[in-house]
N, C-alpha and C positions, 0 to 999 in steps of 0.2 A: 420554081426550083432554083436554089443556091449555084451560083457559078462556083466551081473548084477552090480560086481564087477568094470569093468573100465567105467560103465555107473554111478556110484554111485561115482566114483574119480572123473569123469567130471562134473557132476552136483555140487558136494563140492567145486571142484575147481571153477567153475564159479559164486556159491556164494559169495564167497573168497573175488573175486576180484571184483565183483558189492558192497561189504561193505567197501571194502577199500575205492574204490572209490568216494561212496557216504560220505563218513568222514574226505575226503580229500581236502576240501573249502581252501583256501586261500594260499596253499600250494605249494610246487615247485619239480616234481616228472622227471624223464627223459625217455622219449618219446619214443622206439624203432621203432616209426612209423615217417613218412615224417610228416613234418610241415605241422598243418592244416589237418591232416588226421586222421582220427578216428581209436580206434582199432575195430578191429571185421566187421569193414565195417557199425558199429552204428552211432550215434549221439554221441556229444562230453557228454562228463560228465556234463559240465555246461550249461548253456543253449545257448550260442553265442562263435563260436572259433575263433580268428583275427590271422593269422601269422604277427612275428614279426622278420624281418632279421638283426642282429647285424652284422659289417662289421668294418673294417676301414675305415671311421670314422662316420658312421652313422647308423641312430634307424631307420628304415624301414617297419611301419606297416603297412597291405594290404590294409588295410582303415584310416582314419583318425578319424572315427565315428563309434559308436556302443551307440545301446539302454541300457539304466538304467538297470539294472540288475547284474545274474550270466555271467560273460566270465572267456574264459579259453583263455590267448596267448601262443600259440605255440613258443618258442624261439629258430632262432637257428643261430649260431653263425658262419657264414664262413669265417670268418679272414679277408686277408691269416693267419695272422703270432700272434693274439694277444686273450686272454683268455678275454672277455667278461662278463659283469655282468647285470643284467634286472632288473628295480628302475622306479615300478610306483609311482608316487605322485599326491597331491591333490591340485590344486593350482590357485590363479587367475594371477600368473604372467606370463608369456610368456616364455614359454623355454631358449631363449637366456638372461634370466635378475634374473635371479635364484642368491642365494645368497653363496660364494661360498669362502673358508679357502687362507690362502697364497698359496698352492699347485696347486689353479684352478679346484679343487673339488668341487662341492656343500658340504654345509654345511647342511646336513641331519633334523637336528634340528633347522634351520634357522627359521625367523620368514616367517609367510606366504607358509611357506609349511606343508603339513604331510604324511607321509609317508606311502601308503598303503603296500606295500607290495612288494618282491623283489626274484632272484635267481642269488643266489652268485654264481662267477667262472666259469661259461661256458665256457669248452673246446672249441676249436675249431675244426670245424665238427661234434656238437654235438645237439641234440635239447634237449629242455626242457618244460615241461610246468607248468604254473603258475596259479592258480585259482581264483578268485576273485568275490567277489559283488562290485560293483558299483553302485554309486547314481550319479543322473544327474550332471554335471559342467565339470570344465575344468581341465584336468590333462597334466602332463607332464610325457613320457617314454623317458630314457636315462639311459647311462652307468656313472658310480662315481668312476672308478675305478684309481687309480692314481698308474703310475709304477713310483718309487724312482731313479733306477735305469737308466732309461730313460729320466727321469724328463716330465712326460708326462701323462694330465691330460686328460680323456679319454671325458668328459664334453664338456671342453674347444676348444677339437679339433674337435669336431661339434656332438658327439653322444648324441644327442639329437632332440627330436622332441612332438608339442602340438597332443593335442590329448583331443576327446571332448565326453562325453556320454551323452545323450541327455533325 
């Protein structure tokens, strides 16, 4: 049986985190659960979860499709060897025809795209999740990330993929 006391810490705590939560729309927060898996053994936060698997050298989601609305994508970044980044946009052009700097980065503020929403820097072996509303049309999920040092645009070498809500 719960003493009064650590049943009154449980119940704050579990408010706590049901406010965060709900406040936390469009956001990019890191997951300490598996891709696509709920805390608590609930429903996701938003109302549709897609996992999205980042890799060398591609955007990987469970689906290609999801309904107009709240989703949340799980991100999570298995390398092997490279840090990852997650860049929904809103767009009628085709993944591979994106407009894109001398580097072979897309150019963020290009014409014909806009930028819904993003989470920078994913470790590797790490998940993250990303919140959003979506309106029906056609987007594109990919990484922007460009190493200088490698000379290697993360875009260019295939991270990227259409993606359609309906």
């Amino acid at each position: 049986m719960r003493s009064p006391t650590r049943l009154l810490v449980f119940v704050c705590g579990s408010l706590a985190t049901l406010a965060l939560a709900a406040c936390s729309g469009g956001t990019a927060t890191s997951s300490p659960t598996a891709a696509g898996a709920s805390p608590a053994g609930g429903s996701p936060a938003a109302g549709q979860a897609i996992d999205v698997t980042l890799q060398e050298w591609a955007v990987q989601p469970a689906s290609e499709s999801v309904a107009a609305g709240d989703v949340t994508f799980a991100v999570s970044n298995t390398g092997p060897e490279d840090e990852h980044e997650f860049v929904v946009l809103k767009t009628d052009l085709d993944a591979g025809d994106l407009p894109t700097d001398d580097t072979g980065a897309v150019d963020e503020e290009g014409e014909g795209i806009t930028v819904i929403d993003e989470i920078e820097d994913i470790p590797v072996g790490e998940t993250q999740d990303l919140s959003v509303a979506l309106d029906a049309g056609h987007y594109v999920l990919l990484c922007n990330i460009y190493t200088e040092a490698e000379q290697e645009a993360h875009y260019t070498l295939g991270m990227r993929t259409n993606f359609t809500v309906e």
